[in-house]
PDB file of N, CA, C and O in Angstrom:
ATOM      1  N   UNK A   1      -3.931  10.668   4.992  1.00  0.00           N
ATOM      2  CA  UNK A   1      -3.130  10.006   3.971  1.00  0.00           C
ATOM      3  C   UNK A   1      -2.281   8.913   4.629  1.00  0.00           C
ATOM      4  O   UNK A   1      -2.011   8.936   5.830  1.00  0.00           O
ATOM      5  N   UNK A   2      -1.856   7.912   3.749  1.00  0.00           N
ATOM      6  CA  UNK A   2      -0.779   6.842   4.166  1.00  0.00           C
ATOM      7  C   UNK A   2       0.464   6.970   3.737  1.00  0.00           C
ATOM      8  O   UNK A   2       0.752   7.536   2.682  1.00  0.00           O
ATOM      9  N   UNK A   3       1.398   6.387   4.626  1.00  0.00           N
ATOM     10  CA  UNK A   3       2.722   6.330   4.224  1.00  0.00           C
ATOM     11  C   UNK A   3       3.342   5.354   3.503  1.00  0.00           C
ATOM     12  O   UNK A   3       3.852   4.651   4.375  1.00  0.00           O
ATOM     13  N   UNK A   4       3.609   4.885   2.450  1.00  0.00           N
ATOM     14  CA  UNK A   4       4.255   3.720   2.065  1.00  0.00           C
ATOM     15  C   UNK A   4       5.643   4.040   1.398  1.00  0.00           C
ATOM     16  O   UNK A   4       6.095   5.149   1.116  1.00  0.00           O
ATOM     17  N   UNK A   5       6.159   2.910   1.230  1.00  0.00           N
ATOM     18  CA  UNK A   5       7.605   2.875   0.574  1.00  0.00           C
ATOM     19  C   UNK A   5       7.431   2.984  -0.891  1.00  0.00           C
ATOM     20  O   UNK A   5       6.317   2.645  -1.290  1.00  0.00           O
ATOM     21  N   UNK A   6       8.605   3.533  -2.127  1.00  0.00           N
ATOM     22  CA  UNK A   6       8.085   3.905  -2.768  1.00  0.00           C
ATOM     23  C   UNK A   6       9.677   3.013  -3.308  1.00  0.00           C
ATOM     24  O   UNK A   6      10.733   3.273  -2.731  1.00  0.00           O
ATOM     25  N   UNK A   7       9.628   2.162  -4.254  1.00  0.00           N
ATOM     26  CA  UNK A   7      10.378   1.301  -4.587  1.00  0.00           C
ATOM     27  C   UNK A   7      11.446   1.875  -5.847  1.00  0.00           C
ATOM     28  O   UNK A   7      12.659   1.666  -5.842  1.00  0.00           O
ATOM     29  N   UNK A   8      10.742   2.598  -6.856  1.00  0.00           N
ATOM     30  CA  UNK A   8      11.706   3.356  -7.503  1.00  0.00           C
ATOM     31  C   UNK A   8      12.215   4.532  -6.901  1.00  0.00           C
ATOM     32  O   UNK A   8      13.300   4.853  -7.386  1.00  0.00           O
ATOM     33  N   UNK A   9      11.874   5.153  -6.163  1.00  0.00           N
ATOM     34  CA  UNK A   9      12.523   6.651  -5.324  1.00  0.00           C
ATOM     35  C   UNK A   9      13.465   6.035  -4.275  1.00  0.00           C
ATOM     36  O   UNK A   9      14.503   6.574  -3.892  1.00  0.00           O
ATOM     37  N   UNK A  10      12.936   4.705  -3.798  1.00  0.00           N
ATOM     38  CA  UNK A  10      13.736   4.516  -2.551  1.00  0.00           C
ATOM     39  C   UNK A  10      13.171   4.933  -1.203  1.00  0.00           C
ATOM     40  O   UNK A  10      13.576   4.299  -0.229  1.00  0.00           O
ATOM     41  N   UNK A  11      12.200   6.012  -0.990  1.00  0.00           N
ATOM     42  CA  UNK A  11      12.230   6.515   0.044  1.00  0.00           C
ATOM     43  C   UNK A  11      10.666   6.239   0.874  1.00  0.00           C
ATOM     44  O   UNK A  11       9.887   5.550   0.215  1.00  0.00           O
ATOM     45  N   UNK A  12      10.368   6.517   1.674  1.00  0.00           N
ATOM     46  CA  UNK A  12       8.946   6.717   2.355  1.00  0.00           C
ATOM     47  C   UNK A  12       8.301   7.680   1.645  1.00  0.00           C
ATOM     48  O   UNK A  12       9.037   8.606   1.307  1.00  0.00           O
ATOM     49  N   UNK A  13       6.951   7.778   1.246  1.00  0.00           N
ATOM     50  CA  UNK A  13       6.458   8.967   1.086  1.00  0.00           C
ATOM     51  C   UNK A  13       4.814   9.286   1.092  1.00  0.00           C
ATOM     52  O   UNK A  13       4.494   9.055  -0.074  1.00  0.00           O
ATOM     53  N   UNK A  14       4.172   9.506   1.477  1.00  0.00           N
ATOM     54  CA  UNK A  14       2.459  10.162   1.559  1.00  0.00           C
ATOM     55  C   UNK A  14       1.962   9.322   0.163  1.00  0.00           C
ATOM     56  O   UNK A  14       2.673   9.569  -0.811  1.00  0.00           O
ATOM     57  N   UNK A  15       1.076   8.561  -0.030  1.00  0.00           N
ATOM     58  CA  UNK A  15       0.554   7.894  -1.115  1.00  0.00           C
ATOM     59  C   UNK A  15      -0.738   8.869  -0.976  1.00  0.00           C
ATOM     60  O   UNK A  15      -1.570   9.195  -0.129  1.00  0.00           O
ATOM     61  N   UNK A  16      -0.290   9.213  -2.738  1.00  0.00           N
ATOM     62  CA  UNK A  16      -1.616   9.921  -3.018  1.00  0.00           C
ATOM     63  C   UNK A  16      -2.711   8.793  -3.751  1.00  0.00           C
ATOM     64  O   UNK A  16      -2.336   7.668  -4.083  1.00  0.00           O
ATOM     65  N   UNK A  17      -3.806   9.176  -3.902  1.00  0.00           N
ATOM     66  CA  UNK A  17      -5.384   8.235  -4.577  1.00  0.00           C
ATOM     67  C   UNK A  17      -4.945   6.968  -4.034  1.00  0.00           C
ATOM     68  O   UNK A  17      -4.603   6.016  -4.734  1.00  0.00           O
ATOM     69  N   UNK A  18      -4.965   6.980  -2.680  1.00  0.00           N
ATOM     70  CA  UNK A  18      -4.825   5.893  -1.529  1.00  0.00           C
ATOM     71  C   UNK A  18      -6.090   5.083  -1.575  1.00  0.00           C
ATOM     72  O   UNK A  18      -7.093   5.730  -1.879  1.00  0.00           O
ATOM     73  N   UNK A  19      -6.264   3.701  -1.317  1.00  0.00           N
ATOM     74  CA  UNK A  19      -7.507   3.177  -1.118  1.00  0.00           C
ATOM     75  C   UNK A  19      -7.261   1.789  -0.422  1.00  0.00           C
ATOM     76  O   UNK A  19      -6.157   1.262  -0.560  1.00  0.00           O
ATOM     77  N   UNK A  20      -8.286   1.147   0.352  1.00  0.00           N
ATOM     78  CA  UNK A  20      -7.868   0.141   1.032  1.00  0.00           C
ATOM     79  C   UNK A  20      -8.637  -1.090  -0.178  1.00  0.00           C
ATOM     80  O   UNK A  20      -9.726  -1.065  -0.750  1.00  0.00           O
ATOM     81  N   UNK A  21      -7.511  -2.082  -0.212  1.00  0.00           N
ATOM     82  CA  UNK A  21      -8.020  -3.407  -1.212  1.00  0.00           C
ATOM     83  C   UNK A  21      -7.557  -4.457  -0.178  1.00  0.00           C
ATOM     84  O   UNK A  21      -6.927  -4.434   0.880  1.00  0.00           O
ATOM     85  N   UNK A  22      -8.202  -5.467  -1.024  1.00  0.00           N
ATOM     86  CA  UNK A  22      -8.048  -6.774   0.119  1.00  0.00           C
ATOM     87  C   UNK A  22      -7.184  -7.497  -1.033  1.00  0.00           C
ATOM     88  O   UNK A  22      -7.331  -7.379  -2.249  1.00  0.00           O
ATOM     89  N   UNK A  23      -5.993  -8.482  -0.147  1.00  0.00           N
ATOM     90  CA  UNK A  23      -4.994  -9.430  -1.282  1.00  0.00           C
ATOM     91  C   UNK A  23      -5.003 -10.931  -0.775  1.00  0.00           C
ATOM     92  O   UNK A  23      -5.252 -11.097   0.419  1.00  0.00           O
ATOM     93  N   UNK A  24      -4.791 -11.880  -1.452  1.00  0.00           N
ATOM     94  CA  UNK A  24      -4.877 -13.116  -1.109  1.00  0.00           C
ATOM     95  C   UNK A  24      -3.552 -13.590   0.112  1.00  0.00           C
ATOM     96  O   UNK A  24      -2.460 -13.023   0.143  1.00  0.00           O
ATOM     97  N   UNK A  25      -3.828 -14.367   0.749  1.00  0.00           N
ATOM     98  CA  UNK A  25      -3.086 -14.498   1.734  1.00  0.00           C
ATOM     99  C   UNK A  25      -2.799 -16.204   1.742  1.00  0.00           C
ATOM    100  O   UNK A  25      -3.297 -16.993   0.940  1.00  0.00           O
ATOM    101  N   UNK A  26      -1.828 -16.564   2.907  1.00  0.00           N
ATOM    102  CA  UNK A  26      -1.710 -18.021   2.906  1.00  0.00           C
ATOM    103  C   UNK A  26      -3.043 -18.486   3.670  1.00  0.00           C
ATOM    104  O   UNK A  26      -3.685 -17.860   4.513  1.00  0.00           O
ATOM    105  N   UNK A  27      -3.356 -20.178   2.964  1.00  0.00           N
ATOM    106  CA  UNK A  27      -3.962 -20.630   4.048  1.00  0.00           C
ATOM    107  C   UNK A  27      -5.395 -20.187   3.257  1.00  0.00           C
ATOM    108  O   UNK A  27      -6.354 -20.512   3.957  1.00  0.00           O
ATOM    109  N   UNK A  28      -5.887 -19.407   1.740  1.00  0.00           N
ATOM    110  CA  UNK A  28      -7.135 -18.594   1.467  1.00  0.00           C
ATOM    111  C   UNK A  28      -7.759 -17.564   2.496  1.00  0.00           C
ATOM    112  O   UNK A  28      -8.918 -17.159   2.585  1.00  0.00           O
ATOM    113  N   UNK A  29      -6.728 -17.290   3.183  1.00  0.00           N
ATOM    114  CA  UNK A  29      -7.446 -15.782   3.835  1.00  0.00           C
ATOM    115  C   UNK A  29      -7.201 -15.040   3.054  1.00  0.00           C
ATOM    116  O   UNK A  29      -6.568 -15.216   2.012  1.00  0.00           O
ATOM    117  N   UNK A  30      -7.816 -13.828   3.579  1.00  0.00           N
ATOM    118  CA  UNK A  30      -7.424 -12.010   3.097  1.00  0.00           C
ATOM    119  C   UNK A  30      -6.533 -11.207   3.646  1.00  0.00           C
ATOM    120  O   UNK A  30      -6.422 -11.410   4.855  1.00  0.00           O
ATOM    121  N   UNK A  31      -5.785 -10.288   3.183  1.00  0.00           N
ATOM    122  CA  UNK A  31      -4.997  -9.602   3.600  1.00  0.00           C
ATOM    123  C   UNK A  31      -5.591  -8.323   3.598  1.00  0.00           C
ATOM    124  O   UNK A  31      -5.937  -7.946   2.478  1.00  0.00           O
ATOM    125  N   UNK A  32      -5.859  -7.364   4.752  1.00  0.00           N
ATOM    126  CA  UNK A  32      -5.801  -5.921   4.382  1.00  0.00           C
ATOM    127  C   UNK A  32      -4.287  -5.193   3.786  1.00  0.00           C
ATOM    128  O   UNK A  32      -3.153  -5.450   4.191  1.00  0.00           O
ATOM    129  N   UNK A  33      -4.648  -4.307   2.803  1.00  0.00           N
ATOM    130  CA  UNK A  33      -3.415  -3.624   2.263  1.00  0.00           C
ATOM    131  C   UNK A  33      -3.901  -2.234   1.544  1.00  0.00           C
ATOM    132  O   UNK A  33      -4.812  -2.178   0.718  1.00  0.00           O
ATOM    133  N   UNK A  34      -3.253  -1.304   1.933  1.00  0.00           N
ATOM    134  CA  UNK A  34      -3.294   0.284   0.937  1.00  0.00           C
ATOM    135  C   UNK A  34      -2.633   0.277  -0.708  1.00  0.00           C
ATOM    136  O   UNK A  34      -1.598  -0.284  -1.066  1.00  0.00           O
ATOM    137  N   UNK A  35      -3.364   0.897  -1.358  1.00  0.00           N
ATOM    138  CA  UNK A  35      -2.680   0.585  -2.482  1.00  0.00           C
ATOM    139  C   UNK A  35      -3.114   2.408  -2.869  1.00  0.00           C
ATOM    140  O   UNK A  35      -4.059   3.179  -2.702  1.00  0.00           O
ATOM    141  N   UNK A  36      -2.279   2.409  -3.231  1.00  0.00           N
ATOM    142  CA  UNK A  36      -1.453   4.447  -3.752  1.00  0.00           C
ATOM    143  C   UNK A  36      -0.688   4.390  -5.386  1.00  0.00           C
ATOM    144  O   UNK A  36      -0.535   3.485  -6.206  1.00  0.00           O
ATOM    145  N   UNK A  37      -0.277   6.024  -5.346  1.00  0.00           N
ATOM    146  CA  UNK A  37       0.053   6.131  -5.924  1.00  0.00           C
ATOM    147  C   UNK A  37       1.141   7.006  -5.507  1.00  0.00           C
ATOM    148  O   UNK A  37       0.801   7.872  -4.701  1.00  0.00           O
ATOM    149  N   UNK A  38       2.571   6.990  -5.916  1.00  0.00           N
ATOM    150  CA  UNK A  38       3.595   8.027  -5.174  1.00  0.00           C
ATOM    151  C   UNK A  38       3.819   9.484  -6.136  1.00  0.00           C
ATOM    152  O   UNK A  38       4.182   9.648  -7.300  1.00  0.00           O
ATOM    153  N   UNK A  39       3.547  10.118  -5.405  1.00  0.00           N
ATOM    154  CA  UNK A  39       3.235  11.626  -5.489  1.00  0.00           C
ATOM    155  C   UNK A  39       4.390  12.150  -6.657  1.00  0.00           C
ATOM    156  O   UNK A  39       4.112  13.019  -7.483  1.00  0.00           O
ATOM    157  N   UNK A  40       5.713  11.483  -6.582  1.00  0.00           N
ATOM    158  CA  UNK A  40       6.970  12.084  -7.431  1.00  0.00           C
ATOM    159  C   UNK A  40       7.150  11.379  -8.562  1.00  0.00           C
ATOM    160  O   UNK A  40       7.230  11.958  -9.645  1.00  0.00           O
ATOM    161  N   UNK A  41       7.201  10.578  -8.495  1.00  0.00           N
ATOM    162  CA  UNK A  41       7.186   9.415  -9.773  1.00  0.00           C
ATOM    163  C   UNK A  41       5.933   8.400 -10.484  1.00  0.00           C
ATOM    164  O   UNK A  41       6.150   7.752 -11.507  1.00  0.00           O
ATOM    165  N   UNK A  42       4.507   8.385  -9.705  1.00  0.00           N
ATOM    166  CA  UNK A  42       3.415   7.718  -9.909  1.00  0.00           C
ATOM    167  C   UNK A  42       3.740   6.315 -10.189  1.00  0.00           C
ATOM    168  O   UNK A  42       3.338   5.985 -11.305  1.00  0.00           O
ATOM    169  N   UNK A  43       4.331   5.389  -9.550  1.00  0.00           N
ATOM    170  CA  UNK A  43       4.787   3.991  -9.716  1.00  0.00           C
ATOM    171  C   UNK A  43       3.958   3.727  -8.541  1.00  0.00           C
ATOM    172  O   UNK A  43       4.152   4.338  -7.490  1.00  0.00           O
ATOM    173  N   UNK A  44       3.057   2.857  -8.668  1.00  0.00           N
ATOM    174  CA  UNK A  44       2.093   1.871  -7.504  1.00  0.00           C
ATOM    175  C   UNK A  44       2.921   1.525  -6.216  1.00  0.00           C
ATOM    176  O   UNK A  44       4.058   1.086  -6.040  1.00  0.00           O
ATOM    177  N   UNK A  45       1.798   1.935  -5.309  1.00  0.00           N
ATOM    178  CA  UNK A  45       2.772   1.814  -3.955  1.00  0.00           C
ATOM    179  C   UNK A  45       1.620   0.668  -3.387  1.00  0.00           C
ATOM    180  O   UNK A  45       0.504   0.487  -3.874  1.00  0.00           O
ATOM    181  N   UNK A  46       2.283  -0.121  -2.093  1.00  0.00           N
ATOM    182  CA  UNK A  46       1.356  -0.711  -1.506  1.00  0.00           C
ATOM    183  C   UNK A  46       1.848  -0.649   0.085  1.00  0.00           C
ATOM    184  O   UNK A  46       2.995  -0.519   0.514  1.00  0.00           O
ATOM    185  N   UNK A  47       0.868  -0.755   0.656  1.00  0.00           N
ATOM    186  CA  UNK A  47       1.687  -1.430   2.370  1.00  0.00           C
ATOM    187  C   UNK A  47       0.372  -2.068   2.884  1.00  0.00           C
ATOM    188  O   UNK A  47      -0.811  -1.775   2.714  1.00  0.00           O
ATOM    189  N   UNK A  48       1.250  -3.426   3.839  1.00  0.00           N
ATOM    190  CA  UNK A  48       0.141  -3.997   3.997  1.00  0.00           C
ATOM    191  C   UNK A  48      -0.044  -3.480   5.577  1.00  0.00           C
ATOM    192  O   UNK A  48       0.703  -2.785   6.266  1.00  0.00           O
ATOM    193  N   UNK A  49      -1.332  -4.094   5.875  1.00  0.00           N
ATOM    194  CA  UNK A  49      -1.791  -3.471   6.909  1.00  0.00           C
ATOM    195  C   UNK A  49      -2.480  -5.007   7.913  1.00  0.00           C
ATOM    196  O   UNK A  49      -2.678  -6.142   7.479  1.00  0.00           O
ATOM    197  N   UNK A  50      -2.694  -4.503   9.244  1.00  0.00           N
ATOM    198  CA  UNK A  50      -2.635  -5.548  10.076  1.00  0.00           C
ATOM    199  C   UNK A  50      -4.338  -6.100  10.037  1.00  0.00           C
ATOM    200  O   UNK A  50      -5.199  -5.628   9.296  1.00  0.00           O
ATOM    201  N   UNK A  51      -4.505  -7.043  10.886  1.00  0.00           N
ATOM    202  CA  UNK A  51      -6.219  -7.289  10.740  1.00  0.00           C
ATOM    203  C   UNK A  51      -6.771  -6.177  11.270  1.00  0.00           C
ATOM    204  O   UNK A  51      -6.165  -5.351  11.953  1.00  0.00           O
ATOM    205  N   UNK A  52      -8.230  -6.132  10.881  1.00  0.00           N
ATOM    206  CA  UNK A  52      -9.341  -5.787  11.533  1.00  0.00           C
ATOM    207  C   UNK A  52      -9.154  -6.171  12.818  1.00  0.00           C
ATOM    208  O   UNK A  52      -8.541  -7.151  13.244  1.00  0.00           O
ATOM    209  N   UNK A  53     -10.016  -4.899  13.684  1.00  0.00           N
ATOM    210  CA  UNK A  53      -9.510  -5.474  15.219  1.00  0.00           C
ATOM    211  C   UNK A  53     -11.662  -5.286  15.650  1.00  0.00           C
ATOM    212  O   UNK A  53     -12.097  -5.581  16.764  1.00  0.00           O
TER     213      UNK A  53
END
């Protein structure tokens, strides 16, 4: 599982039905990013994530 910030709770927490999506970036690149759901309140979580290595 991933960790992301969870914007209405405030806090860090385990994103549940986690999945990796790609987001537009500067410049027309891609961004890797997790996109969840937070386990206590179900408000969309995201964190982005670094390149492919």
């Amino acid at each position: 599982m991933t960790e992301g910030y969870c914007v209405k709770c405030k806090s860090k927490r385990e994103m549940s039905e986690a999945k990796e999506v790609t987001m537009k970036g500067k410049g027309g690149t891609e961004r890797r990013a997790m996109k969840g759901k937070c386990p206590m309140c179900s408000t969309t979580m995201f964190r982005i994530m670094g390149a492919k290595k």
